[in-house]
C-alpha positions in Angstrom: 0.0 0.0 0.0 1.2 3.3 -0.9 1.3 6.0 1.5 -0.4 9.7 -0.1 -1.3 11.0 3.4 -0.7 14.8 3.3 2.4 15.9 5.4 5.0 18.0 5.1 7.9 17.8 7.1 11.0 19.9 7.9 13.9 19.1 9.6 17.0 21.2 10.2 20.1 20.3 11.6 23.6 21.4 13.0 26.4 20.3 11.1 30.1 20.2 12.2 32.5 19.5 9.1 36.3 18.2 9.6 38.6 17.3 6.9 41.7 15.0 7.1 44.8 17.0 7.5 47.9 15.1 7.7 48.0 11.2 8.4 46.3 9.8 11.7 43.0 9.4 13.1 43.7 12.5 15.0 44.7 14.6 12.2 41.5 16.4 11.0 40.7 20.2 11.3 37.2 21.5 11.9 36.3 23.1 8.7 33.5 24.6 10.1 29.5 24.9 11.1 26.3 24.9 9.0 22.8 24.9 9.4 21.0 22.7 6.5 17.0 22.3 6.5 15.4 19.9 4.2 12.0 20.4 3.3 9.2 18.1 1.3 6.2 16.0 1.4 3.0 15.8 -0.3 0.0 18.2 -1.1 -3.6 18.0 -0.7 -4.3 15.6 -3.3 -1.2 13.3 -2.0 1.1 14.5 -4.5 5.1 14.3 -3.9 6.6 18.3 -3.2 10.0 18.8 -4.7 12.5 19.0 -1.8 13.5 22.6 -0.7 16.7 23.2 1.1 18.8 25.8 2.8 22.4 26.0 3.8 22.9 28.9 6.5 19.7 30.3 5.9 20.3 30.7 2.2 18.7 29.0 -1.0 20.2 26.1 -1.9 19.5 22.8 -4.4 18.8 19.3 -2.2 21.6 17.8 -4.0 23.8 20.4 -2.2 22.2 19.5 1.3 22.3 16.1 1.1 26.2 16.3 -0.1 26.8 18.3 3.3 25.0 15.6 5.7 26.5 12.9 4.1 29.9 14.8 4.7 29.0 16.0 8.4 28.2 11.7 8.3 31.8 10.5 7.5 33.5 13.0 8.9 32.1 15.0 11.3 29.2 15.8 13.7 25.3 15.8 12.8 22.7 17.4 15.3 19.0 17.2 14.2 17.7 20.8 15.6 14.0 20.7 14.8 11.8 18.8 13.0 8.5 20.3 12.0 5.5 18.5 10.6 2.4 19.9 9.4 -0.6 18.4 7.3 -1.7 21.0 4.5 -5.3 22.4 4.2 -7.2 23.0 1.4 -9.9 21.0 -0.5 -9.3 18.4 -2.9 -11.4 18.6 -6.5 -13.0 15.6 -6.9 
């Protein structure tokens, strides 16, 4: 069974990034902090949203914040902030 509930969810997180830097498990340097929010879901009729996304507040394509979690993933720190969901109103046409 297919799930078309509508829901839209947000999440945003914290993400520390470190890079290797020399040879070593303790040779990485913090490469700094963003804030990435993913947002999508479905409509009213149960139709799939495109994914929004923001880096540090700004515009930015999924693609780029998926890259950055899967980075703050291997190498780093990831700390979900919020997560936000909401069911849209609105009437459906029949």
């Amino acid at each position: 069974m297919q799930d078309t509930s509508p829901i839209n969810v947000t999440r945003t997180w914290k993400l520390d990034l470190y890079a290797g830097w020399g040879e070593g498990s303790s040779a990485s340097v913090h490469m700094g902090t963003r804030t990435v929010s993913l947002s999508g879901g479905r409509d009213a009729r149960g139709q799939m949203l495109p994914l929004t996304a923001t880096v540090d507040g700004q515009p930015a394509t999924a693609q780029e914040a998926v890259e950055l979690l899967e980075w703050a993933k291997a190498e780093g720190r990831v700390t979900l902030l919020s997560e936000e969901r909401t069911t849209p109103t609105g009437t459906v046409a029949a």
